[in-house]
Short mmCIF file of the C-alpha atoms (twelve columns), coordinates in Angstrom:
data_MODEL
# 
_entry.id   MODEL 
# 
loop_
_atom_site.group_PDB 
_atom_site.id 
_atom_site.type_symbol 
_atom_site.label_atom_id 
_atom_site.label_alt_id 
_atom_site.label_comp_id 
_atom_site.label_asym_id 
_atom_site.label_seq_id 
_atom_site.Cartn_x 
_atom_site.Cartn_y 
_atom_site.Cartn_z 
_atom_site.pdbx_PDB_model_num 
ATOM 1   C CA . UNK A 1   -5.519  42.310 -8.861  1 
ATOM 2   C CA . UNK A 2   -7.668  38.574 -9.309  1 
ATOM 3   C CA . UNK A 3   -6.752  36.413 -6.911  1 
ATOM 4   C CA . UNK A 4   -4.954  33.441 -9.099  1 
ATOM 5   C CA . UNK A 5   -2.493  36.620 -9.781  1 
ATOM 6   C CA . UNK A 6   -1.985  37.286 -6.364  1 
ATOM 7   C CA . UNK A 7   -1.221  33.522 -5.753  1 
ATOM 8   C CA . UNK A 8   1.505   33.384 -8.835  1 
ATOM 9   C CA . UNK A 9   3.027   36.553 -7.840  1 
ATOM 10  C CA . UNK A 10  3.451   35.193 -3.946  1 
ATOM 11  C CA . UNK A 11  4.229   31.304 -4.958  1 
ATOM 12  C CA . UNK A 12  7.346   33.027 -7.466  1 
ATOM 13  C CA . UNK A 13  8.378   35.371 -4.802  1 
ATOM 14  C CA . UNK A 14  8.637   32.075 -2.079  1 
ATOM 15  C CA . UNK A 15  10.479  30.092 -4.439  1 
ATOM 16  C CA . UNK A 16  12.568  33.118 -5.367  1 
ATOM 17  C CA . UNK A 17  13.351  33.674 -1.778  1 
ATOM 18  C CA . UNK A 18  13.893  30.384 -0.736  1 
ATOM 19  C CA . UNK A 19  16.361  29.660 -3.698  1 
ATOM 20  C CA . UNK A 20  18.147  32.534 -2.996  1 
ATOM 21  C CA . UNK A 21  18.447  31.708 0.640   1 
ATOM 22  C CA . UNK A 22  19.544  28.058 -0.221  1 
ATOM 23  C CA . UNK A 23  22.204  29.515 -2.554  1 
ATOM 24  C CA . UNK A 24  23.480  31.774 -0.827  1 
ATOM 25  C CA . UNK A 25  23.934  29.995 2.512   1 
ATOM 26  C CA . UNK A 26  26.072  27.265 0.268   1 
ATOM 27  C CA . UNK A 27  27.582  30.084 -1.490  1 
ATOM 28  C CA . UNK A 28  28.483  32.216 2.369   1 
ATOM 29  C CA . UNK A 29  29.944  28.222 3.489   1 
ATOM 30  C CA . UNK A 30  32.063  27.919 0.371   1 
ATOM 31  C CA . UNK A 31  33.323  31.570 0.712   1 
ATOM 32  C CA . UNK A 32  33.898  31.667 4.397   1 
ATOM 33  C CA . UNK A 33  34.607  28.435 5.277   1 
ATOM 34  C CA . UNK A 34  37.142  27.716 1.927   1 
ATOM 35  C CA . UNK A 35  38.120  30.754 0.134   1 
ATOM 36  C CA . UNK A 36  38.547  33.049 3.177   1 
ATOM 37  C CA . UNK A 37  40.430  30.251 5.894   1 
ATOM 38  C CA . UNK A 38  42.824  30.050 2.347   1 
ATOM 39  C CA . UNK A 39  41.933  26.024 2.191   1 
ATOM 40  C CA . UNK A 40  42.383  26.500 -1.667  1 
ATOM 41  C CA . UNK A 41  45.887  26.051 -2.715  1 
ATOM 42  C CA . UNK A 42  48.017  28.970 -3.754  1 
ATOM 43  C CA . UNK A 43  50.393  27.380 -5.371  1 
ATOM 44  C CA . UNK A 44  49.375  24.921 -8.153  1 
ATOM 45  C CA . UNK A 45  53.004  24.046 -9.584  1 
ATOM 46  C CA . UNK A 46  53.529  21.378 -7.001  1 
ATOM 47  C CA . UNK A 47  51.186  18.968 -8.588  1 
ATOM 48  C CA . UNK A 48  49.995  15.688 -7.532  1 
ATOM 49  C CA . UNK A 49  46.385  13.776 -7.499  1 
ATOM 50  C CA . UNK A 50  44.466  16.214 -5.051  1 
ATOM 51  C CA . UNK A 51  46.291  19.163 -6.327  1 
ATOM 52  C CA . UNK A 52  44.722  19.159 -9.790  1 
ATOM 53  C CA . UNK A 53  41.123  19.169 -8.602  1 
ATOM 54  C CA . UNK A 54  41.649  21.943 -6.168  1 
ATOM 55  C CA . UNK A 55  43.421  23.900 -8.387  1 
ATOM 56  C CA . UNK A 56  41.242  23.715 -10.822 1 
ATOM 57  C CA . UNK A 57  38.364  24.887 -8.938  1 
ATOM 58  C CA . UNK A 58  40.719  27.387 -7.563  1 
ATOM 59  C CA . UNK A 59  41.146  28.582 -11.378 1 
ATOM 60  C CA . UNK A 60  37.341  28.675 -11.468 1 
ATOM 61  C CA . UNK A 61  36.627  31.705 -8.892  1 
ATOM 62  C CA . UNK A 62  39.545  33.208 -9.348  1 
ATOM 63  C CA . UNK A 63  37.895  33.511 -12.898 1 
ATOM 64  C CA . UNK A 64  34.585  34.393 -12.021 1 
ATOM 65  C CA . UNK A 65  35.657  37.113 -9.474  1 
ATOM 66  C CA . UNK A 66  38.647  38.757 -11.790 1 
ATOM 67  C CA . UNK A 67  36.974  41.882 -13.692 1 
ATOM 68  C CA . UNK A 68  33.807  41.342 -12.010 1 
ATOM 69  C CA . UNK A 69  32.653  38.681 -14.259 1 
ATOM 70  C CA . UNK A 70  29.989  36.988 -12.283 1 
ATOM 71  C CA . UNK A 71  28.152  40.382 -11.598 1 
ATOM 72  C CA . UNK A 72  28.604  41.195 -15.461 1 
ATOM 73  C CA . UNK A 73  26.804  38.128 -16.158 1 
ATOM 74  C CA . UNK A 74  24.350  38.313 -13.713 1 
ATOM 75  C CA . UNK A 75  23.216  42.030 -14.964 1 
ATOM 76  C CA . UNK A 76  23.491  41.141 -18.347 1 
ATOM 77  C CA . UNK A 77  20.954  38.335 -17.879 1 
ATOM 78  C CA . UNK A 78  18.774  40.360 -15.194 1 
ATOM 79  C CA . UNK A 79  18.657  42.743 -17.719 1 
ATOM 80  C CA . UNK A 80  17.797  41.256 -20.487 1 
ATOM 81  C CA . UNK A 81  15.647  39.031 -18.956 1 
ATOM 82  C CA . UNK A 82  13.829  42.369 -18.058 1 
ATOM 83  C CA . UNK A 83  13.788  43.956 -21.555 1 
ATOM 84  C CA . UNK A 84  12.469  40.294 -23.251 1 
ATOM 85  C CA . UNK A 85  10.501  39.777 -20.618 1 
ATOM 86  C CA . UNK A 86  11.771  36.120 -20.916 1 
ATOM 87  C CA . UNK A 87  10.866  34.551 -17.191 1 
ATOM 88  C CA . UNK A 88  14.092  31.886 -17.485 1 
ATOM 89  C CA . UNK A 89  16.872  34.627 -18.202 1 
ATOM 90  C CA . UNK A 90  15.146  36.528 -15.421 1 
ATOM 91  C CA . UNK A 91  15.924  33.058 -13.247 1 
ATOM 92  C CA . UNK A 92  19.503  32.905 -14.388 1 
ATOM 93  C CA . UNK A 93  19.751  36.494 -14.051 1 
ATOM 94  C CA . UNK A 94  18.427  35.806 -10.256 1 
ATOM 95  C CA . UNK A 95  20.598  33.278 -9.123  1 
ATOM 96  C CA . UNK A 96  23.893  34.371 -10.832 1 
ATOM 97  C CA . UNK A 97  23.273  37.838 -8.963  1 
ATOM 98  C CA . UNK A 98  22.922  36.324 -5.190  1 
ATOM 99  C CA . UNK A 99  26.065  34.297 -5.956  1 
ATOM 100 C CA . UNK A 100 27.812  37.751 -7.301  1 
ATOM 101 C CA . UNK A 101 26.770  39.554 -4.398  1 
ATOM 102 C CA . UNK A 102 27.739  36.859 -1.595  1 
ATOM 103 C CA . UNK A 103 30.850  36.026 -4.083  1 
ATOM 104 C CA . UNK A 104 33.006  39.608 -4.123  1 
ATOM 105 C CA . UNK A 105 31.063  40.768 -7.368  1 
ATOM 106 C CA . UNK A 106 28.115  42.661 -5.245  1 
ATOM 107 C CA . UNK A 107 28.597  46.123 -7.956  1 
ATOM 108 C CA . UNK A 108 26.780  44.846 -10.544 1 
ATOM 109 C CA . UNK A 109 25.349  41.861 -9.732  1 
ATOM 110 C CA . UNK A 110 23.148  44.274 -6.907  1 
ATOM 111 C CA . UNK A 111 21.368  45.839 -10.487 1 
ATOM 112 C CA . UNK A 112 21.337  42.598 -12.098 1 
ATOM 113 C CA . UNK A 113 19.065  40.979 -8.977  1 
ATOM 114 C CA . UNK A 114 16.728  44.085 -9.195  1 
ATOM 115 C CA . UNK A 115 16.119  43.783 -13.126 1 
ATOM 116 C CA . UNK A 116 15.297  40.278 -12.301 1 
ATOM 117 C CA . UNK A 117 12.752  40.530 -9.549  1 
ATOM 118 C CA . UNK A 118 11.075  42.742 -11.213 1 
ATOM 119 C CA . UNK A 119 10.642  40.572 -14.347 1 
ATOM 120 C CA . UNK A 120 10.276  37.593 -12.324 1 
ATOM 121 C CA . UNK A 121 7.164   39.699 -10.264 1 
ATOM 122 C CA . UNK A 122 5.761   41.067 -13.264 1 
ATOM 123 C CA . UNK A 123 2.026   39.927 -13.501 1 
ATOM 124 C CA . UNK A 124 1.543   37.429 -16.807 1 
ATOM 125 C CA . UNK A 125 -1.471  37.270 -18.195 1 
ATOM 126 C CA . UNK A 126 -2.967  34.027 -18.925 1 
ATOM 127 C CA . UNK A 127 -2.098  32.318 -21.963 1 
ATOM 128 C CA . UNK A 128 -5.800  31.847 -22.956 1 
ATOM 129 C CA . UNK A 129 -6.489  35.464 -22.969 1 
ATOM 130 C CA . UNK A 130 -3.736  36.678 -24.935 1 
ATOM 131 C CA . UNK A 131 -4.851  34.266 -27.672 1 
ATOM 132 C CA . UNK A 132 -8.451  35.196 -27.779 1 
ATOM 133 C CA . UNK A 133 -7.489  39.615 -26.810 1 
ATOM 134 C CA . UNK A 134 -6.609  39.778 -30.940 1 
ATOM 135 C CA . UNK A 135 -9.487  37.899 -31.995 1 
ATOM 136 C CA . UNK A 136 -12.154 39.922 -29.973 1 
ATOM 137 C CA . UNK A 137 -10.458 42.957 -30.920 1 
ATOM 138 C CA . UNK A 138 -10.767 42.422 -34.170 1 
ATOM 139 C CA . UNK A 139 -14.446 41.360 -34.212 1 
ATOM 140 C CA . UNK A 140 -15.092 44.393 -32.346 1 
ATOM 141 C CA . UNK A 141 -13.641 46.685 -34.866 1 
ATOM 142 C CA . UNK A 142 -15.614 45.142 -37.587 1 
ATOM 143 C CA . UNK A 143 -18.799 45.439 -35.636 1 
ATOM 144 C CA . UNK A 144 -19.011 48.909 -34.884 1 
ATOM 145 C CA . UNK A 145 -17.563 49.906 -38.136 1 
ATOM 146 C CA . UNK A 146 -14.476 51.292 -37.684 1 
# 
């Protein structure tokens, strides 16, 4: 492994780690210190000027977390981030699965954050080479004939 590699590979794991760390400290305070001490109203029907705000966000997890829809999205972008090789999904696909595993979702979101490291570590080569690799290949071939 050359050196600049080395260097990409360990500046995208720090910023993957440090992101994830950052989100999911915000995402632990949100959880523990709101959705778990029941701050979040219960009962929406009531109404007023603060109620539609915090009911709304209220609406909001309760949506993400029924049928595990977070960690659905968070695989299904891990994953096919992983197959496409497609370094953005593989972010999405990163962040949505540490907030599905801090945010009740951890079953599939857990796969999801796996597919994505890996495509996220996967060594790139430069741009550079890939365009020349056809054209030297080619010459080659004609050269010796074959």
């Amino acid at each position: 492994m050359m050196m600049a590699d080395w260097n990409e590979t360990g500046r995208t794991l720090a910023g993957a780690l440090l992101g994830a760390a950052l989100l999911g400290l915000a995402l632990m305070a949100l959880r523990f210190g709101v959705i778990e001490n029941d701050l979040l109203p219960r009962d929406c029907g009531s109404g007023g000027e603060d109620a539609a705000w915090s009911c709304g966000l209220t609406w909001l997890l309760v949506q993400s977390f029924h049928a595990q829809r977070l960690g659905w999205f968070a695989l299904f972008a891990g994953a096919l981030g992983f197959l496409s090789g497609w370094r953005r999904l593989a972010w999405i696909g990163w962040f949505a699965s540490v907030a599905g595993l801090v945010l009740y979702c951890a079953d599939y979101a857990a796969v999801g954050v796996l597919l994505a490291l890996f495509t996220l570590l996967r060594n790139r080569a430069p741009v550079a080479a890939l365009a020349e690799a056809p054209a030297e290949r080619g010459q080659g071939e004609r050269e010796s004939g074959q």
